[in-house]
C-alpha positions, 0 to 999 in steps of 0.5 A, spaced: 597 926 881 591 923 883 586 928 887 585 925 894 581 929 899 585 926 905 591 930 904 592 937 902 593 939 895 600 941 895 608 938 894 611 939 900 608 938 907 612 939 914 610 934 919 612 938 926 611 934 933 608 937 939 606 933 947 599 935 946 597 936 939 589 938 940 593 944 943 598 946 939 593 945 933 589 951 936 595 955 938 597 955 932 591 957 929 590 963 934 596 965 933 598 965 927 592 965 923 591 957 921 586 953 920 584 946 921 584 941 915 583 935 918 582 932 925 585 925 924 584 922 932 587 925 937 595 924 934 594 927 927 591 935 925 593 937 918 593 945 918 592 950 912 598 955 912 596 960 906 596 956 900 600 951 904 599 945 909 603 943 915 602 936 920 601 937 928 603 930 929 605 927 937 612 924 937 614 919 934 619 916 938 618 913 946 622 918 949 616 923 948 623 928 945 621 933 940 626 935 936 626 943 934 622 945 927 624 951 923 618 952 918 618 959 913 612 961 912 611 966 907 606 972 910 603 979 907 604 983 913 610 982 918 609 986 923 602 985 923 602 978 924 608 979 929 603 983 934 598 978 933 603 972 934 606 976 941 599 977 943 597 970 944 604 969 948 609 967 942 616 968 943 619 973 938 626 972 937 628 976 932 623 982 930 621 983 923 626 987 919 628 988 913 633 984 909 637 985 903 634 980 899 627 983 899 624 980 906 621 983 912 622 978 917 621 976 924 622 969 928 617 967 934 618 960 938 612 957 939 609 953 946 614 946 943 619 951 941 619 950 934 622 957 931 618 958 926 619 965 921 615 969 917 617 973 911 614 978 908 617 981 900 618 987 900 622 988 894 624 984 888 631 983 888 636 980 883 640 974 888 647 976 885 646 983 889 647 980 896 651 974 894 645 969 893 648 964 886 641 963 882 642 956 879 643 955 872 636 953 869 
């Protein structure tokens, strides 16, 4: 792949789109620690998330409709990060908890009512111990 600075370096990236995407740029920086990448006008900012990136994008359609997202963000502190998300008026769905597959995870909705959760490992945990089928590689 060819270096591109217009685009983030990394193979996956999740476009979620918000009514007012200055707004929701900043939101999502203040409460879950993102950052702005790229301002692209007022309709496209790229966001850095971790060693990932996402896309804040106006709707696509006329209608204006926003279709809910469910991004999973990897985090190194759960609970933290939930204090800070509820802090800065995040919806918290699902407290962070621990999991049988080695995650502590908590889901909080954002101002657009996306419903992003974040999973912290704390544990490595062979699949098959709680019914997980690992792929013949």
């Amino acid at each position: 792949m060819h270096h591109n600075r217009s685009i983030p370096n990394v193979t996956v990236i999740p476009q979620l789109p918000y009514p007012d995407v200055d707004k929701a740029a900043q939101w999502l920086c203040e409460a879950f620690g993102f950052t702005v990448r790229l301002r692209i006008g007022n309709h496209r900012v790229q966001l850095n998330v971790g060693d990932g990136a996402m896309v804040v994008m106006e709707p696509r359609d006329e209608s204006r409709k926003i279709e809910r997202g469910y991004p999973l963000v990897r985090v190194e502190d759960a609970r933290g990060h939930c204090e800070r998300a509820r802090r800065f008026g995040a919806r918290i769905i699902r407290e962070p908890a621990d999991q049988p597959f080695g995650e502590r995870q908590y889901t909080a909705e954002d101002l657009a009512g996306h419903q992003w959760t974040f999973s912290q490992s704390i544990a490595d945990v062979d699949p098959r111990e709680w019914g997980g089928e690992p792929a013949q590689l």
